[in-house]
C-alpha positions as a printed Julia matrix, in Angstrom:
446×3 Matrix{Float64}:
 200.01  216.58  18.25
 202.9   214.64  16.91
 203.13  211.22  16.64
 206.05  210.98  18.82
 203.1   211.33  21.44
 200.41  208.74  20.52
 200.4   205.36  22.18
 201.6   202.8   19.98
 198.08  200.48  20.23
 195.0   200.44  21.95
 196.0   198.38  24.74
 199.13  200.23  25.94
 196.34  203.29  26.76
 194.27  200.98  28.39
 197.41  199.43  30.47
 198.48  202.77  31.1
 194.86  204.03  32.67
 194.61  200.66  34.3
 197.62  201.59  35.92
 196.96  204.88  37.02
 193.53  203.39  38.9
 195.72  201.06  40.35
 197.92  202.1   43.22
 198.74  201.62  47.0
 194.76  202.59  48.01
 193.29  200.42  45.86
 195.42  197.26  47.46
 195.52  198.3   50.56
 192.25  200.41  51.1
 190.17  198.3   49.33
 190.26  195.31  51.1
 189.73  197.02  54.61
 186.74  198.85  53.34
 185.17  195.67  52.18
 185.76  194.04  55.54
 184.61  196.84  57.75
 181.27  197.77  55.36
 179.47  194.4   55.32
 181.66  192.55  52.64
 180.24  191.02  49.79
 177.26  193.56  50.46
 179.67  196.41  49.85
 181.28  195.06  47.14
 178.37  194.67  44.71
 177.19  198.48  45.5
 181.08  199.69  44.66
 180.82  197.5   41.4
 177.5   199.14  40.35
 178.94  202.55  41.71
 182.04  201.92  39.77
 179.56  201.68  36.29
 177.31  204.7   37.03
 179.41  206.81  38.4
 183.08  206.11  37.52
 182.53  204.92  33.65
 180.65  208.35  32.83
 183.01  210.45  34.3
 185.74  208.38  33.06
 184.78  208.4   29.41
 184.01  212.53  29.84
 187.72  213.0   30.73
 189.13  210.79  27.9
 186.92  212.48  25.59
 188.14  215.91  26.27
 191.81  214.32  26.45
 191.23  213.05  22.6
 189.46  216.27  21.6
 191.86  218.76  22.48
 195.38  216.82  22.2
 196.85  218.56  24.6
 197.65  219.2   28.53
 194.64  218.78  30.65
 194.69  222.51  31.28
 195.18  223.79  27.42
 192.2   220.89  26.43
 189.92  222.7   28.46
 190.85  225.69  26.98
 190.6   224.44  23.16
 186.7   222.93  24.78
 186.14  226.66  25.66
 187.06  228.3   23.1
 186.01  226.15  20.31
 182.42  226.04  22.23
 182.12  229.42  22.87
 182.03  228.77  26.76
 183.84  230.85  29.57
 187.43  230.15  29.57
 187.52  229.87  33.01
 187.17  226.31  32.31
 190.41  225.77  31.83
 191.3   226.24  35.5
 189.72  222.87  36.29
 192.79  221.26  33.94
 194.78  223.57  36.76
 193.29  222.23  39.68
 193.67  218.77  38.82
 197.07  219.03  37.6
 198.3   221.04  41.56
 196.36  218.02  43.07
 198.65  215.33  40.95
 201.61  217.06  42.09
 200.63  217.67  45.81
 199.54  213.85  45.84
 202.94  212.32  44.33
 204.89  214.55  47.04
 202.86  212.36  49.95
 202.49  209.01  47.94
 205.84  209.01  47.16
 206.64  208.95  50.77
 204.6   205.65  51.12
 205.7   204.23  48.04
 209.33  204.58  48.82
 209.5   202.48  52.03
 207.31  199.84  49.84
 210.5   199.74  47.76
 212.52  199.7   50.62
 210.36  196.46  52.41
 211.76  194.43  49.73
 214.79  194.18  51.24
 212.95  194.09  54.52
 213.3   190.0   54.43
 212.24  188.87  58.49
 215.44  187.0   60.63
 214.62  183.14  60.75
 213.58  182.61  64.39
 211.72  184.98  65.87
 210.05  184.71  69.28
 207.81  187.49  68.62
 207.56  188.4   64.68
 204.88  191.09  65.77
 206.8   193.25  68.15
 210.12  192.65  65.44
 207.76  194.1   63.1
 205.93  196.14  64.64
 209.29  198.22  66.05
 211.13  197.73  62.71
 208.39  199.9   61.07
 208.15  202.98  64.26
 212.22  203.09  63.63
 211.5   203.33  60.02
 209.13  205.98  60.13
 210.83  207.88  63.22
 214.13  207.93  61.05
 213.92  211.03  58.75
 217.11  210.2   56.85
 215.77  206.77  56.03
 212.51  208.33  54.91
 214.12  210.79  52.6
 216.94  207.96  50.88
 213.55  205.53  49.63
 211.88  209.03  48.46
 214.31  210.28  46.83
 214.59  206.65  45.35
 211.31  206.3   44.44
 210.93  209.71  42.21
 214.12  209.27  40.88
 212.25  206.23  39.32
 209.09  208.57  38.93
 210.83  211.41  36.63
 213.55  209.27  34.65
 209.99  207.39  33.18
 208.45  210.39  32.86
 211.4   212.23  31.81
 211.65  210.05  28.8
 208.67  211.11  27.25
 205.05  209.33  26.39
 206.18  206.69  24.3
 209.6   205.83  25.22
 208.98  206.54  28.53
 205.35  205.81  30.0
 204.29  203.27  26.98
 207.22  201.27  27.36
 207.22  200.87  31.33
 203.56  200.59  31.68
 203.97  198.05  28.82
 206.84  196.55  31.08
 205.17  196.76  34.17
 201.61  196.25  34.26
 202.38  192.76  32.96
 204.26  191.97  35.4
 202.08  193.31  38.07
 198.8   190.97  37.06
 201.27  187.95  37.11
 202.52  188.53  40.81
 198.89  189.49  42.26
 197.93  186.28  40.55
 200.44  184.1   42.08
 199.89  185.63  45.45
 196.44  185.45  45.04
 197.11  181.49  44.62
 199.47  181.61  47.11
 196.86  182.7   49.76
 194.21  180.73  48.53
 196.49  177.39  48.82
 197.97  178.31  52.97
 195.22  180.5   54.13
 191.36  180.33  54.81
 190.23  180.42  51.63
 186.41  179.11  52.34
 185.6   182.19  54.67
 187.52  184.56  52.27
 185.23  182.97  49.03
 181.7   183.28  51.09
 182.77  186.85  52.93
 183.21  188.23  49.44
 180.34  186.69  47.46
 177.6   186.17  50.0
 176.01  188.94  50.33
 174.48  190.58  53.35
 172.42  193.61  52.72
 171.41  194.09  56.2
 174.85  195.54  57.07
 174.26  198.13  54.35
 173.21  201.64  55.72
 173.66  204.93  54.07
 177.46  205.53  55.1
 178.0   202.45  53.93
 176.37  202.69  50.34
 178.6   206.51  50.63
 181.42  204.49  51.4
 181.19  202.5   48.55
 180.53  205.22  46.19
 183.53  207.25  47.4
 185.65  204.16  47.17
 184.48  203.73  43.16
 185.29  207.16  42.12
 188.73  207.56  43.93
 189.72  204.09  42.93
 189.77  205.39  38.92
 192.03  208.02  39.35
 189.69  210.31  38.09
 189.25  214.47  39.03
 193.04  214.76  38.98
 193.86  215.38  35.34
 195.51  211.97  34.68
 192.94  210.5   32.59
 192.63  213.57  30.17
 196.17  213.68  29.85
 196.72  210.15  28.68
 193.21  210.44  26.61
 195.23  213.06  24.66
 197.57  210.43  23.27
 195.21  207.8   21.82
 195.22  206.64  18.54
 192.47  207.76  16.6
 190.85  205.13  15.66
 190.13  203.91  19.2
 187.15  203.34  20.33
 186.1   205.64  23.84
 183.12  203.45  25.27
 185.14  200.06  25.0
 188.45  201.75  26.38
 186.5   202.55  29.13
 184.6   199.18  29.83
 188.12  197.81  29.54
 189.86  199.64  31.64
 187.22  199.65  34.58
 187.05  195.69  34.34
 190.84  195.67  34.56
 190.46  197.98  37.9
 187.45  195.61  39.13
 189.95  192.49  38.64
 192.58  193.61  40.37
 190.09  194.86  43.6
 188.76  191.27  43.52
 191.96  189.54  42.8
 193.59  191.56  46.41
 190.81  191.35  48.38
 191.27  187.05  47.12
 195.14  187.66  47.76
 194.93  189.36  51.17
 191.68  188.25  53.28
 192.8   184.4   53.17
 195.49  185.54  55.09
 193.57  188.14  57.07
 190.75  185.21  58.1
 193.98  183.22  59.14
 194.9   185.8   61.52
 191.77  187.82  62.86
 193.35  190.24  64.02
 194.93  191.6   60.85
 190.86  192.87  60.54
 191.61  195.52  62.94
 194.17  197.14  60.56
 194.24  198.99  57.66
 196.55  201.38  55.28
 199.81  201.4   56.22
 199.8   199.84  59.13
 198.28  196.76  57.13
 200.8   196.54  55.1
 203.91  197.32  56.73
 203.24  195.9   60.03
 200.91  193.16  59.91
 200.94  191.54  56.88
 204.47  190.91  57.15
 203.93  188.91  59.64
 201.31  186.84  58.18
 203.32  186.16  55.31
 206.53  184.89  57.7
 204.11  182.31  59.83
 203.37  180.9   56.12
 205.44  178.39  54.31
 207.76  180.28  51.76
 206.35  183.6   53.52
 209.68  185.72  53.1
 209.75  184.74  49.44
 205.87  185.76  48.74
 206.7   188.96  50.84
 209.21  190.13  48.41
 206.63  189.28  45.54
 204.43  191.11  47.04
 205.84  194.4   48.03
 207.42  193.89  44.71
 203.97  194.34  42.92
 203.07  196.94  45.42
 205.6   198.95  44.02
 205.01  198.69  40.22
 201.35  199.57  41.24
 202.63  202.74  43.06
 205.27  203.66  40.26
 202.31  202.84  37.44
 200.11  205.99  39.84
 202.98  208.49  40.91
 203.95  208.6   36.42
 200.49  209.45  35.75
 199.99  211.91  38.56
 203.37  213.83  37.12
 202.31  213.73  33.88
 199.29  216.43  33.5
 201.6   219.23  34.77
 204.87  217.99  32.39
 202.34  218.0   29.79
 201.2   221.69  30.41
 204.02  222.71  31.48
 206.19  221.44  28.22
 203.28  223.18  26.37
 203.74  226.54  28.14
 207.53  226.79  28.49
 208.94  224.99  25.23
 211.46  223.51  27.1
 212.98  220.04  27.15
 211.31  217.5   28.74
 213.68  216.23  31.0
 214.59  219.92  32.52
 210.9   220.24  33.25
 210.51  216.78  34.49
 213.93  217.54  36.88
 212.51  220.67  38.07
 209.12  219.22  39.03
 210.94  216.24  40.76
 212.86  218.59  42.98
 209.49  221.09  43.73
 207.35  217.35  44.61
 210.44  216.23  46.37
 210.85  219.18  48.41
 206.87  219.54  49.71
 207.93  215.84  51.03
 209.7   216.52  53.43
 206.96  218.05  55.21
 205.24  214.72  54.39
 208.23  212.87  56.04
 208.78  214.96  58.88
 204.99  214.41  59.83
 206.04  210.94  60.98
 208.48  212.46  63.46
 210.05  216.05  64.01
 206.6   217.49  62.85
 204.76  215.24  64.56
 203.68  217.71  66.93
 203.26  220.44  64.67
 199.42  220.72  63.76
 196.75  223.2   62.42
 193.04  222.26  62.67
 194.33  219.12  64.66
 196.22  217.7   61.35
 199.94  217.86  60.51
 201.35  218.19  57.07
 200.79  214.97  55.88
 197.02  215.0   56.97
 196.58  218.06  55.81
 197.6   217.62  52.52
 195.4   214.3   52.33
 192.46  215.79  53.33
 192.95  218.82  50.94
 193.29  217.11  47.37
 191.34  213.62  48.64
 188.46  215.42  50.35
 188.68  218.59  48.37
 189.84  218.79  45.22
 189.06  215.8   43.44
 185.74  215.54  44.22
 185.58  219.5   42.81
 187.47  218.19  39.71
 185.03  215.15  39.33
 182.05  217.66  40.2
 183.14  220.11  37.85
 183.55  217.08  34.97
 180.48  216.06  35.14
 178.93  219.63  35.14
 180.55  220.7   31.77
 180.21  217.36  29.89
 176.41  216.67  31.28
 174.97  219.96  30.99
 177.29  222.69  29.32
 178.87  221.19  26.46
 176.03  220.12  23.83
 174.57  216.44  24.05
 175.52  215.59  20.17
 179.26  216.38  20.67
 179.31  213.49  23.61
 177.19  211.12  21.13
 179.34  211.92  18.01
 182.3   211.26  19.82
 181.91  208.13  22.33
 181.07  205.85  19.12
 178.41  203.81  21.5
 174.76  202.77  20.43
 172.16  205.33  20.8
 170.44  203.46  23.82
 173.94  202.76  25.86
 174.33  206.48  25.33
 171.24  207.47  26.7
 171.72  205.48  29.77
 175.21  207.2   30.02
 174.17  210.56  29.38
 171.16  209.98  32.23
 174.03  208.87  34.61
 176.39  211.81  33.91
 173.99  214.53  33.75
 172.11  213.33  36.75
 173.38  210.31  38.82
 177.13  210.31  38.83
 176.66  214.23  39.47
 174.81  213.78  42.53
 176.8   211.07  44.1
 180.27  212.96  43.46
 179.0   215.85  45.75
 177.37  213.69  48.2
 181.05  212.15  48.25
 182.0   215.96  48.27
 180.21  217.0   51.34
 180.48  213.55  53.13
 184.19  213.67  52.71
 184.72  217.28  53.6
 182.43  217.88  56.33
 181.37  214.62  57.83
């Protein structure tokens, strides 16, 4: 690989990674899954989830990323072939890299009328700022013209970053970016902690009460730590291919998963002040959190229209620091397989991912109707790479790096003590294995 595709330093991998983990779910998902699975409970099973499950898996990906220098897809082939294994491997790199491209053409959908609610700034005077917002975002979504302008915005955005290559393109924004982002979730964060309830928020999310945890709860909170690191899609090996040598795997890893831990904490401290302030924000979650509720939290607050921009601000740069990482893995192979330029690649992809959402967009409303298995286009696709084929592609990781590859290539390679890597290589062979296809058949069948 040519240095024209290494990171230039350490930390603009681990902002890059940390910004992959760190999209629309994590802000917006997150703190509802706290609040409906016992709080502070929950959140002390996701953390240890997050280290036996996620870190293991995490480091296997960036490993095989660094060791074959390549495309997800053509790493796992290199793995195969230089271990002698079946070569069918190398359709896991495949599957990941579909389920990064089927993803962005949904996300994107999401992500674009986040860009477009920063313009969305609330009329001074309202009589009933619920029903304003409330209608503003059912006019929104039943508008298909609207829909398609802020996609077609947001990966224009998406494939001029990635268009530009590794370096010039997804080092320098995610240099650019990321920054930015922890500065705004940390004002907001402030912000919420200064006009809303910040007391309940404080004991809700470190008091723990274990009697609300059951077994779909502890589930919960293990699905919740493995999606949350954007791992089983491909985007992790493909940005572990362009480290610099000389960094280290295990700390990368610690690194980036306390970076992905902060910024769970640092929303759920940034949203549930305002959420204890208004109960009934508890009720809502995803989208409708965001886009209708919230919003109107934020304009019965002093300077609320101002920290509304900030924060759909930041709730962009965490979707545009996702959607460039879940484009990347097929650029990669497919600027490996084609020997074309970059940009005509990156321009064909962008019109194939902005095609398949439309579908996504016409779910809201001329599709609406249209279903298979009781789920439209939109739903469908969810539950297909989010119940399906990540968990296979996290499955399938932890398969090849805890029992096929040989233990010694893992311990030669992870530069960790010998006891650290025992603990790891007891997780990933057995733990983190088990959990990712209980999250498998809880998610797909439950």
């Amino acid at each position: 690989m040519s240095n024209s595709k290494i990171w230039k330093g350490n930390s603009t991998f681990i902002l890059a990674a940390a910004g992959s983990a760190v999209g629309l779910g994590n802000i917006w998902k997150f703190p509802y899954m706290v609040g409906s699975n016992g709080g502070s409970a929950f959140v002390i099973v996701y953390l240890f989830c997050i280290l036996i499950i996620g870190l293991p898996v995490m480091a296997s990906e960036i490993l095989i990323g660094k060791y074959g220098r390549k495309s997800p897809i053509n790493s796992l082939k290199k793995i195969s072939v230089d271990f002698q294994l079946n070569k069918s491997w190398k359709y896991l790199g495949t599957l990941g890299a579909f389920a990064g491209v089927l993803i962005l053409s949904y996300y994107s959908v999401f992500a674009g009328i986040a860009f477009s609610y920063i313009f969305n700034i609330f009329p001074s005077g309202l009589e009933n700022p619920s029903k304003y917002s409330t209608s503003y975002f059912s006019s929104f979504a039943a508008s298909p013209l609207k829909l398609i302008l802020w996609h077609s915005i947001f990966i224009i955005f998406t494939c001029v970053i990635v268009g530009f290559g590794v370096v010039k393109g997804i080092g320098r924004s995610v240099s650019l970016l990321m920054p930015i982002f922890f500065i705004f979730i940390i004002l907001i964060a402030i912000y919420s902690s200064i006009t809303g309830d910040i007391d309940s928020t404080l004991f809700f999310l470190f008091n723990p009460n274990f009697s609300a945890l059951t077994p779909q709860v502890i589930i919960s909170a293990m699905g919740q730590a493995f999606f949350s690191l954007s791992i089983g899609m491909g985007a992790i090996m493909a940005y572990g291919a362009y480290i610099p040598e000389n960094q280290l795997i295990g700390k990368t890893v610690l690194s980036i998963i306390l970076l992905d831990t902060f910024v769970a904490l640092i929303a759920g401290i940034a949203i549930f002040p305002i959420v204890f302030s208004n109960p009934e924000l508890m009720a809502n979650a995803g989208p409708s959190l965001i886009f209708e509720t919230l919003p109107v939290a934020f304009y019965s607050l002093p300077f609320g229209n101002i920290f509304s921009v900030l924060f759909f601000v930041l709730l962009s740069i965490a979707a545009l620091s996702s959607s460039i990482s879940l484009l990347e893995p097929f650029t990669a192979w497919m600027e490996e397989k084609a020997k074309t330029e970059r940009r005509i690649i990156v321009f064909v992809l962008g019109l194939l991912i902005w095609i398949i959402g439309l579908g996504s967009i016409f779910s809201f409303n001329i599709w609406a109707e249209i279903k298979f298995f009781g789920l439209n286009f939109l739903e469908g696709l969810d539950y297909l790479t989010n119940n399906v084929m990540l968990p296979m592609g996290g499955f399938f990781i932890a398969l090849l790096t805890g029992w096929i590859l040989p233990k010694h290539f893992l311990e030669e390679n992870l530069n960790i003590n010998s006891s650290l890597f025992k603990l790891l290589f007891f997780c990933l062979r057995y733990i983190s294995i088990g959990a990712i296809f209980l999250i498998f058949l809880y998610s797909a069948f439950l």
